[in-house]
Residue frames relative to the residue before (quaternion, step in Angstrom):
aa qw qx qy qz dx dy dz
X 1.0000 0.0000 0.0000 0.0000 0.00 0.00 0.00
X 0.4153 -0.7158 0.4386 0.3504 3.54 -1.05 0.98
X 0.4640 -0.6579 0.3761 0.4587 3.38 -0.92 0.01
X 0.5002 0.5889 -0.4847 0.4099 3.56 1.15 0.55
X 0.5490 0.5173 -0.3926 0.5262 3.47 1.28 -0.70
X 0.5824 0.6354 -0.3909 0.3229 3.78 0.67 -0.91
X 0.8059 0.4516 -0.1454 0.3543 3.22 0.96 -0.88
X 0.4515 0.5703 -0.3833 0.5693 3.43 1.92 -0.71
X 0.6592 0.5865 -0.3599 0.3033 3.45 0.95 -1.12
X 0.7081 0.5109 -0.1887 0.4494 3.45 0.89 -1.80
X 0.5142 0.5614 -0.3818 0.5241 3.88 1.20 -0.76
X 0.7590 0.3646 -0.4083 0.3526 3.64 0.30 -1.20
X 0.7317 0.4513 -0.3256 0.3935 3.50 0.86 -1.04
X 0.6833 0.4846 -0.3357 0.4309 3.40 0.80 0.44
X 0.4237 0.5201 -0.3507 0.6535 3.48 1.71 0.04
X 0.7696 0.2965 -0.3418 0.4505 3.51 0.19 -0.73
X 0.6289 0.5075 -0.4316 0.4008 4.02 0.55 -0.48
X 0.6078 0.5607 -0.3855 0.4094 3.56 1.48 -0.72
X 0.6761 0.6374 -0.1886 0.3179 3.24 1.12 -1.06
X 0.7450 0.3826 -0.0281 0.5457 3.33 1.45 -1.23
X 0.3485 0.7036 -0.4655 0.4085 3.64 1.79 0.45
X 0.9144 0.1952 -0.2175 0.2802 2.99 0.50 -1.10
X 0.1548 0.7877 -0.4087 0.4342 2.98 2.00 0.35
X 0.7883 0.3378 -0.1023 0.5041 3.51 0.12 -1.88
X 0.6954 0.3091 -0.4262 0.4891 4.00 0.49 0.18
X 0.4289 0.6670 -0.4408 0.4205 3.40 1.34 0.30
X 0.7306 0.4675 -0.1316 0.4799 3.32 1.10 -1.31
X 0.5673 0.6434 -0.2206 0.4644 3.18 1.24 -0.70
X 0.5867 0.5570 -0.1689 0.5630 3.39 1.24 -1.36
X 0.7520 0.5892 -0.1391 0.2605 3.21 0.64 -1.14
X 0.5942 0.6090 -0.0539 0.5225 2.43 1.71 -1.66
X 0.6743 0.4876 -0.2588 0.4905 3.65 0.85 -1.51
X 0.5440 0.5332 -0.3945 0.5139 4.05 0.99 -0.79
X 0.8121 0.3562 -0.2182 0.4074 3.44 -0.39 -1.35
X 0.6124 0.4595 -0.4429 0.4666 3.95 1.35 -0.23
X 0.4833 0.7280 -0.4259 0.2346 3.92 1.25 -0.99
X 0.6647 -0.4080 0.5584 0.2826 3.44 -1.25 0.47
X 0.7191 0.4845 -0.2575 0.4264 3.61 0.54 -1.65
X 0.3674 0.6364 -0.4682 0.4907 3.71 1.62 -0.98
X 0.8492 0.4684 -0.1625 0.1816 2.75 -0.60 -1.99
X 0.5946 0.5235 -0.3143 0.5230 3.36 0.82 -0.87
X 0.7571 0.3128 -0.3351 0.4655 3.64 -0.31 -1.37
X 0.3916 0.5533 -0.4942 0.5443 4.49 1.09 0.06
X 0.7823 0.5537 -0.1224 0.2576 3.10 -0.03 -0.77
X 0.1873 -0.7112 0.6315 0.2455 3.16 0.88 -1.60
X 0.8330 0.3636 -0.1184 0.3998 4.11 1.09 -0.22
X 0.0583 0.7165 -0.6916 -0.0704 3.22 -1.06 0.77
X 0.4084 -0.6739 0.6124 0.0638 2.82 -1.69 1.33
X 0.3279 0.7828 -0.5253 -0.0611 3.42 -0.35 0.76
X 0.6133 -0.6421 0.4438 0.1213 3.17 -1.99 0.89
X 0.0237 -0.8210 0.5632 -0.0907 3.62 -0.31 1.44
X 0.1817 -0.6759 0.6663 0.2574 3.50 -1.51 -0.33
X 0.4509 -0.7065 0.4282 0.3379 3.84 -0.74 0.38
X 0.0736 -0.7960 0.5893 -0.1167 3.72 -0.30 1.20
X 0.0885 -0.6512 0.7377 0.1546 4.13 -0.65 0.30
X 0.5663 -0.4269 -0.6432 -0.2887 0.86 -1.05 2.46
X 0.1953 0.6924 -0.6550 0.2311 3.04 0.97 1.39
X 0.8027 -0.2502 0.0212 0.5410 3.97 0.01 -0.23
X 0.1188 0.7004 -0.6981 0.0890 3.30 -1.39 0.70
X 0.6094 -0.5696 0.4704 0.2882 3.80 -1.33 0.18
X 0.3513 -0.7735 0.5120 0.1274 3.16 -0.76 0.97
X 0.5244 -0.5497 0.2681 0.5924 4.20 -0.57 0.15
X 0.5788 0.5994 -0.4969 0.2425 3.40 0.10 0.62
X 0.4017 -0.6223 0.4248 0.5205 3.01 1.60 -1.42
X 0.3825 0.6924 -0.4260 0.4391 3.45 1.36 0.63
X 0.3702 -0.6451 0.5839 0.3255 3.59 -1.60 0.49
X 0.1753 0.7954 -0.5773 -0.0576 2.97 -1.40 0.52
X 0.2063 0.7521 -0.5386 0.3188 4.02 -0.54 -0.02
X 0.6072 -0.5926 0.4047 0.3411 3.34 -1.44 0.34
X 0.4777 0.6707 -0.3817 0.4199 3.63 1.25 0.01
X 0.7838 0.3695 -0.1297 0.4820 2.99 0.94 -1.41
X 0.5927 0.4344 -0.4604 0.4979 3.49 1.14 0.10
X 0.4423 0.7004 -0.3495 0.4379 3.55 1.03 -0.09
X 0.7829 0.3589 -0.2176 0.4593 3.11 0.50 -1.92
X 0.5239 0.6615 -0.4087 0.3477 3.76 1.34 -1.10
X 0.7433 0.4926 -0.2989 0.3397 3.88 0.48 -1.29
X 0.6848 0.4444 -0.4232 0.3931 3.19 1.37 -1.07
X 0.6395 0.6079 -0.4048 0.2401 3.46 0.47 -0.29
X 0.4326 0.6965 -0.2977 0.4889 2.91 1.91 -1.32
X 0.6178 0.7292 -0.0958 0.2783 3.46 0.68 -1.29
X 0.8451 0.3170 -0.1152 0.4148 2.44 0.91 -1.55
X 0.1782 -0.6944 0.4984 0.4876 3.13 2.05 -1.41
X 0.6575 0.3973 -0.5379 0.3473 2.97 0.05 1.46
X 0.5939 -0.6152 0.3591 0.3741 3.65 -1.14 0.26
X 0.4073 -0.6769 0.5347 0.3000 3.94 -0.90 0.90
X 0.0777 -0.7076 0.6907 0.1269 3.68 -1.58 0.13
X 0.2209 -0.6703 0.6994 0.1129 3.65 -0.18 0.91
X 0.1762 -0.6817 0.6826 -0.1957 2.85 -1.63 1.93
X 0.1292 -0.7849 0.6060 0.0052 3.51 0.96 1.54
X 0.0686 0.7380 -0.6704 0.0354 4.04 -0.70 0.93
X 0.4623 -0.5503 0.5519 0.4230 3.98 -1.42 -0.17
X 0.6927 -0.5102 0.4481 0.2432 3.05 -1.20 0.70
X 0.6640 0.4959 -0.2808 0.4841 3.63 0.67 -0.70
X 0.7597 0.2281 -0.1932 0.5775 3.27 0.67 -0.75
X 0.2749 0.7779 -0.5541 0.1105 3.72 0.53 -0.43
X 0.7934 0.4296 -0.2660 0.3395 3.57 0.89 -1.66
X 0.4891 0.6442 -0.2274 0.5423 3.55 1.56 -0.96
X 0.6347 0.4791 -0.3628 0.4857 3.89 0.76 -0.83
X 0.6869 0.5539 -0.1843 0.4329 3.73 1.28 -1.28
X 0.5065 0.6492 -0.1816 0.5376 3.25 1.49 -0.86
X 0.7498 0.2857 -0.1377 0.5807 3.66 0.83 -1.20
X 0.4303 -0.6458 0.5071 0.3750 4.02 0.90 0.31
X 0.1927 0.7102 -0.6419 0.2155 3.61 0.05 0.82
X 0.8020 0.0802 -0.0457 0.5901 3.40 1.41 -0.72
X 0.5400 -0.5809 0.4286 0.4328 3.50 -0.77 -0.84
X 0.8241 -0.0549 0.0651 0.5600 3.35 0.84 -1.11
X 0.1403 -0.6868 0.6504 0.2925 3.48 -1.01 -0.12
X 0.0277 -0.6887 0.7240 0.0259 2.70 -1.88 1.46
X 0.3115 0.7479 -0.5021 0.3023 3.76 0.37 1.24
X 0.7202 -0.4297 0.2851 0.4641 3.75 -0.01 1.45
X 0.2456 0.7620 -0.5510 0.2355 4.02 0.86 0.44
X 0.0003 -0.8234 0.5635 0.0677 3.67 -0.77 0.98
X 0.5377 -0.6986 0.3945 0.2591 3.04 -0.67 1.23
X 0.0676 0.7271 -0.6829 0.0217 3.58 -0.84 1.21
X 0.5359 -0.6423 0.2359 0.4946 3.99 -0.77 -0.10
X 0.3809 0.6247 -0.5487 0.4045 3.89 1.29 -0.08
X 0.8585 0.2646 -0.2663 0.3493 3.36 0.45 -0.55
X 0.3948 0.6827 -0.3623 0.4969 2.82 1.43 0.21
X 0.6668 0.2932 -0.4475 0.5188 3.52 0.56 -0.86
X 0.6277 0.4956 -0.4617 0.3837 4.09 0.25 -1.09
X 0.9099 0.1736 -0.0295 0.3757 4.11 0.47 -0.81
X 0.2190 -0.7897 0.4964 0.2864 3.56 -0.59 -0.20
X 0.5195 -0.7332 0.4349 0.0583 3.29 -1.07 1.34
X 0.1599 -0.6872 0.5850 0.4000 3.72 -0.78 0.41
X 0.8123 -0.3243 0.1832 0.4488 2.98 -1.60 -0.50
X 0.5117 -0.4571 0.3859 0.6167 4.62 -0.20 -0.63
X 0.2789 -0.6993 0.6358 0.1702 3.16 -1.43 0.51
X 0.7786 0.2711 0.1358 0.5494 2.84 1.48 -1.17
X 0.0087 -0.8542 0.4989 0.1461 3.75 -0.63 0.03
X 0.2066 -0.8119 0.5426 0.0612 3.85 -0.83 0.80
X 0.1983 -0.7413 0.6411 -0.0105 3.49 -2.02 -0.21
X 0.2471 -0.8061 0.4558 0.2851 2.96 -0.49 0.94
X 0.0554 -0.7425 0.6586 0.1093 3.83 -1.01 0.05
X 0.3463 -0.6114 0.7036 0.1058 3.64 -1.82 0.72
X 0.4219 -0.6365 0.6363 -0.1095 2.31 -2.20 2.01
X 0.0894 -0.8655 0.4731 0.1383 3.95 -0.26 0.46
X 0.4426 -0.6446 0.5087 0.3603 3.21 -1.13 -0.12
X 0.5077 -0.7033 0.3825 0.3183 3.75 0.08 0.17
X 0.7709 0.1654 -0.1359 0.6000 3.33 0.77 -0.95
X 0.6180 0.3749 -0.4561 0.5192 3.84 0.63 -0.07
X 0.6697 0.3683 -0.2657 0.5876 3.95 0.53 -0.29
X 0.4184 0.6798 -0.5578 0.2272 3.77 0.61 0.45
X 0.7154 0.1675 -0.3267 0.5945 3.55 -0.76 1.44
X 0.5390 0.5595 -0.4090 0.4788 3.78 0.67 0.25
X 0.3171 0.7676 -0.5291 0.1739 3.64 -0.54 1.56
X 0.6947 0.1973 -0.3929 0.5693 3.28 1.00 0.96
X 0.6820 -0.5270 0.2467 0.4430 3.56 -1.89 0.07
X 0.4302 0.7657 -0.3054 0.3678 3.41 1.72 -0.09
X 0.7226 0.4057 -0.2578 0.4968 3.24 0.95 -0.97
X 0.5415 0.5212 -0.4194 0.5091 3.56 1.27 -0.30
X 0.6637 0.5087 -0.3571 0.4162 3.44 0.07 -0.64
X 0.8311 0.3805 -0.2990 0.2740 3.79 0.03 1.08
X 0.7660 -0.2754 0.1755 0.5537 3.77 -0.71 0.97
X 0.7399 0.6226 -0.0889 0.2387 3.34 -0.65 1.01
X 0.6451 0.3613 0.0641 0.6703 2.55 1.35 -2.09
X 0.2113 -0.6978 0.6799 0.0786 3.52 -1.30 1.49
X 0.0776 -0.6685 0.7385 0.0409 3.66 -1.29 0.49
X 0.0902 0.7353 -0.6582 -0.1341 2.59 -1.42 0.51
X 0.2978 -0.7499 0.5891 -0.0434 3.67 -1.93 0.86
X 0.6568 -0.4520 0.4889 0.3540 3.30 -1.30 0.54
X 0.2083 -0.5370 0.7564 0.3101 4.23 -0.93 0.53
X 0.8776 0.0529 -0.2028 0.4312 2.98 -2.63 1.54
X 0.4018 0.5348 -0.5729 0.4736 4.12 0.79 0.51
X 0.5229 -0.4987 0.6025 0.3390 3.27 -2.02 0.39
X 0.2861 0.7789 -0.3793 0.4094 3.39 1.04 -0.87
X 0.7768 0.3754 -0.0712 0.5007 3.67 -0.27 -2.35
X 0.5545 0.3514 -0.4266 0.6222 4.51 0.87 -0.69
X 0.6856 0.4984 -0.4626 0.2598 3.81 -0.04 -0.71
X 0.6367 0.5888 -0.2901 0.4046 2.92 1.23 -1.34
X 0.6501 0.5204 -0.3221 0.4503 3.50 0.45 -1.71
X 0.7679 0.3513 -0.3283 0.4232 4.15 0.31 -1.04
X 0.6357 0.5523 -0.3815 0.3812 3.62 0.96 -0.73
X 0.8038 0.2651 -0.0047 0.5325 3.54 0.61 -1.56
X 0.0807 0.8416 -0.5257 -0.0938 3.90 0.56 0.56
X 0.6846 0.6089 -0.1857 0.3551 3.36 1.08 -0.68
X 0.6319 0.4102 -0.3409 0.5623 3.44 1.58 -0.56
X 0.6806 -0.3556 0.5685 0.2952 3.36 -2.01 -0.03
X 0.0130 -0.7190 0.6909 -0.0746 3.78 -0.40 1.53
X 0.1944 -0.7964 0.5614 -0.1128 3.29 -1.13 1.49
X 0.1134 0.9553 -0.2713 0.0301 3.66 -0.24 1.14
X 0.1195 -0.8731 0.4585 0.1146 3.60 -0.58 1.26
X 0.8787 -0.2929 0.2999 0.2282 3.26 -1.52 -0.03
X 0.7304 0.1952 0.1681 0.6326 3.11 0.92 -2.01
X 0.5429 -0.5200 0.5951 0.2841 3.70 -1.32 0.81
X 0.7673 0.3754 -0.4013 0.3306 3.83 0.50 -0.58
X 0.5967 0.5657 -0.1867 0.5377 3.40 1.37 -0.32
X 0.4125 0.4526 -0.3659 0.7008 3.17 1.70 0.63
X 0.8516 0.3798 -0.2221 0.2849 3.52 0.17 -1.03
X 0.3658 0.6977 -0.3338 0.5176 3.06 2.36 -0.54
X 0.6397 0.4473 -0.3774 0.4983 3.96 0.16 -1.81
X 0.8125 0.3695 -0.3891 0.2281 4.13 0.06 -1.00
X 0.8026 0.2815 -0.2544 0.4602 3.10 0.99 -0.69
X 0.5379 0.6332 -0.4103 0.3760 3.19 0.88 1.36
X 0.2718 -0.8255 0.2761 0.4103 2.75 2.69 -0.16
X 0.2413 0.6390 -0.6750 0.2788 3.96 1.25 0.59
X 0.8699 0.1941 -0.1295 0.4346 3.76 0.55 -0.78
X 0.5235 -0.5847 0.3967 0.4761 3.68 -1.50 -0.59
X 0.8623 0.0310 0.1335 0.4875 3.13 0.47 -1.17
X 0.2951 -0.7652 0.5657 0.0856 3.47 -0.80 0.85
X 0.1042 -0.6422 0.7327 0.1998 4.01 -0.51 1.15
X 0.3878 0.5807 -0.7128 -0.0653 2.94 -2.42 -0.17
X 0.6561 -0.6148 0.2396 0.3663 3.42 -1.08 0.44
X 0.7561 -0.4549 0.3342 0.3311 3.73 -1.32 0.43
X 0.7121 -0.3588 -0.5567 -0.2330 1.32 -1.70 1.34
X 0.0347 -0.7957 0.5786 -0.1756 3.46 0.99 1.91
X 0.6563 0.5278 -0.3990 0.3625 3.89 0.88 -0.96
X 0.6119 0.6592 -0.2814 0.3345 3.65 1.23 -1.46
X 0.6663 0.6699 -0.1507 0.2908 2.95 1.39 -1.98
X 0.6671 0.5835 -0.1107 0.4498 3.09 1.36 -1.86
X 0.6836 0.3156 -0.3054 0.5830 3.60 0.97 -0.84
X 0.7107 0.4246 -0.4565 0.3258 3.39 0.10 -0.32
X 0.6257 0.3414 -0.4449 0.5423 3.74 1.14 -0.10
X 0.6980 0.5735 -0.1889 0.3849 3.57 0.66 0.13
X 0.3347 0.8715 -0.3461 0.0931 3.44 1.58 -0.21
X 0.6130 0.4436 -0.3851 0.5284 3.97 1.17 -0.19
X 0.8323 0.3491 -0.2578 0.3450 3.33 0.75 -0.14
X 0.8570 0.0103 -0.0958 0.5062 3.33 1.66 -0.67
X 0.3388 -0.8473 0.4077 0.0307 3.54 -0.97 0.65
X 0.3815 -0.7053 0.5344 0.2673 3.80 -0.71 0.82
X 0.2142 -0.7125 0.6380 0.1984 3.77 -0.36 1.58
X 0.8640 0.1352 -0.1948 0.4442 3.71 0.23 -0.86
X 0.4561 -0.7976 0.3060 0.2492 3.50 -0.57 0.82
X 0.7008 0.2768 -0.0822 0.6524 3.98 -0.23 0.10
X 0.6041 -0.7012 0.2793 0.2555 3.35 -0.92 0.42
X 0.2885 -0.7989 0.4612 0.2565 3.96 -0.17 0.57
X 0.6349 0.4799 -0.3114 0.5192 3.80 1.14 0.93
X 0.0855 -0.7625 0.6399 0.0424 3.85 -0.97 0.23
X 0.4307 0.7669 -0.4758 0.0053 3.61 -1.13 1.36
X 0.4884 -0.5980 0.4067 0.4884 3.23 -0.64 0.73
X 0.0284 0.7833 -0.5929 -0.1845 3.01 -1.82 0.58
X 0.2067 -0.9041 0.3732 0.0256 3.43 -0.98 1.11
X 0.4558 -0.5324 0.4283 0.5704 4.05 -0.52 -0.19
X 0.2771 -0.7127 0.6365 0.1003 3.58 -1.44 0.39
X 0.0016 -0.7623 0.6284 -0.1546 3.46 -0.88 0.92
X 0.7482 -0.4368 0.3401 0.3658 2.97 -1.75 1.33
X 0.5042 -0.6246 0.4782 0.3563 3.68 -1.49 -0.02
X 0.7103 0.5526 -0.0138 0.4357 3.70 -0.49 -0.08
X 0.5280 0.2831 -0.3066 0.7396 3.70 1.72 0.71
X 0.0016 0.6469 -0.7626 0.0012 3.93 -0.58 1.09
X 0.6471 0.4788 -0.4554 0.3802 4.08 0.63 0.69
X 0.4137 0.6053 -0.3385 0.5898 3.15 1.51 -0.24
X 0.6942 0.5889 -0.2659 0.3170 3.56 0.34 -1.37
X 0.6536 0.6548 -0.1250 0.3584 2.81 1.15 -2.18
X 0.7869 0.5189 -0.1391 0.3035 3.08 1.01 -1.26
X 0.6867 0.3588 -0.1415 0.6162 3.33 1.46 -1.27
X 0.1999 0.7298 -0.4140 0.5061 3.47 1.71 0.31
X 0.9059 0.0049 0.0453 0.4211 3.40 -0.16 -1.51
X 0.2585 0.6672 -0.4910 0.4970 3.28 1.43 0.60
X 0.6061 0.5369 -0.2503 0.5308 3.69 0.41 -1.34
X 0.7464 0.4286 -0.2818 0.4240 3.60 0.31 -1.25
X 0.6376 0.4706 -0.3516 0.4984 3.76 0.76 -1.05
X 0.7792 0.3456 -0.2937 0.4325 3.60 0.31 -0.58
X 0.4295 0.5904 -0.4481 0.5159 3.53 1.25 -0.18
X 0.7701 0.5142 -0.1367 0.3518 3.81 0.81 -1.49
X 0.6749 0.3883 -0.2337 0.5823 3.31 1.48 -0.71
X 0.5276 -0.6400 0.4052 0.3845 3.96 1.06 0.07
X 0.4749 0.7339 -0.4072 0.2648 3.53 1.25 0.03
X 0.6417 0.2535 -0.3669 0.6240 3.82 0.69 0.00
X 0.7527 0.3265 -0.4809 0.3090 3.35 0.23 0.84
X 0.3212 0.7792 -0.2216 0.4905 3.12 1.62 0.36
X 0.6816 0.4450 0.0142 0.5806 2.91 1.26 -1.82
X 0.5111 0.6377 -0.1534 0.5555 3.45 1.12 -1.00
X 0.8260 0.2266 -0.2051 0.4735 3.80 0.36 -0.79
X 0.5288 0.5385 -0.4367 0.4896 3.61 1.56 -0.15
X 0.8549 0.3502 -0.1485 0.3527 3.54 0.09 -1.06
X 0.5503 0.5423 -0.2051 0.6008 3.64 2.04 0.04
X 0.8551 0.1755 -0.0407 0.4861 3.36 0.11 -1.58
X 0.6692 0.3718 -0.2372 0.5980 4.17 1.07 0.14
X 0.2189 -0.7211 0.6497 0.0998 2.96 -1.43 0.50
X 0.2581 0.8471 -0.4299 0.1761 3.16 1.37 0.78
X 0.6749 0.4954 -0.2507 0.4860 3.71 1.17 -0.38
X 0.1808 0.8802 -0.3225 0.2975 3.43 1.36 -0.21
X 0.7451 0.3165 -0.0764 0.5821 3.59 0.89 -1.55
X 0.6923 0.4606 -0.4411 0.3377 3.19 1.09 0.41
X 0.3775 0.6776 -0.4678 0.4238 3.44 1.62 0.56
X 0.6954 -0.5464 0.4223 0.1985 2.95 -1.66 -0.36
């Protein structure tokens, strides 16, 4: 080949790669949309989302209904979206693995973003932020009044398995005896049964628990002795999905509505009578 032909040659293949770039990130684009979760849903008419039952991010009212600030959350986005919600009550331990296998679409259940889960999921921005805080027994925790005094040979806790809570516990108290169940009520059973001392989990379930409990249990350290953001989680690999519950979060951040929501189901105990 001359080396003049070389060049007509090398010009053409380089006219045509210029041409068909953006062709092929067209398709690409295209491709990544119509794969998105967010696709899928508005197809549908559904979003499946993946929760665990926490007081008072969601729990069952005396009917057998969800309610809680989660579920008013999860209720608008759908509302939002115009489509219909499915509550995907999952365990906590598995919750991320359940998301991982598409059992749902997203989790929106008081999840705080640490980086283990971070590497397994991707996080939107916080909607919300939490803390953990400790619940005592009174007479098994008698002379116990700071996180110091918890922290040593002796001292049972107990926590939620696969909860931040259960990391809080393990980094706060290394020295006591950390016990774990399944369910938050089977946490609250071991305290006021005095099998244990103190029970960690996040606000404001400790506050709640002593205050419906006051002969038997007590809040050694007051407010909460942690800070985390918490956010929705979603599969890796859909930045439209993101995009969306991205600025969802923001509009309702802007109109005062998750904080609204936030002081009903946190700072009142106005729904209370609507348990069981």
């Amino acid at each position: 080949m001359s080396l003049r032909l070389f060049r007509i040659t090398l010009l053409f293949l380089l006219a045509v790669s210029l041409f068909a770039t953006p062709v092929l990130a067209k398709d690409i684009t295209h491709e990544l949309r119509d794969a998105s979760v967010i696709s899928k849903v508005l197809d549908e008419g559904r979003i499946r989302v993946g929760f665990s039952t926490f007081v008072p991010w969601a729990m069952k009212d005396k009917t057998g209904k969800f309610i809680g600030f989660e579920v008013d959350v999860m209720t608008k986005l759908a509302e939002d979206l115009g489509v219909e919600l499915e509550f995907v009550p999952t365990n906590w331990s598995g919750i991320i693995p359940a998301l991982l296998s598409k059992k749902f679409d997203v989790i929106i259940g008081g999840m705080s973003v640490t980086t283990p889960r971070n590497l397994k999921v991707n996080f939107t921005i916080p909607y919300d932020t939490s803390g953990m805080a400790i619940v005592a027994n009174k007479a098994k925790a008698d002379g116990l009044d700071s996180l110091e005094d918890f922290n040593r040979e002796g001292v049972i806790i107990v926590a939620r398995m696969g909860s931040t809570p259960a990391t809080a516990a393990k980094k706060y108290f290394p020295k006591a005896t950390l016990r774990l169940f399944d369910k938050e009520a089977q946490c609250t059973q071991e305290l006021l049964s005095g099998r244990v001392h103190a029970f960690v989990a996040s606000a404001p379930l400790p506050a709640h628990t002593a205050a419906k409990h006051p002969k038997k249990l007590f809040m050694p350290v007051k407010g909460t002795f942690t800070s985390e953001p918490i956010a929705f989680a979603v599969r890796k690999g859909d930045p439209d999905t993101l995009n969306v519950l991205n600025n969802w979060i923001r509009l309702k951040k802007s109109k005062n509505w998750l904080q609204q929501r936030k002081h009903y189901w946190f700072e009142t105990l106005d729904w209370a009578s609507r348990l069981k």
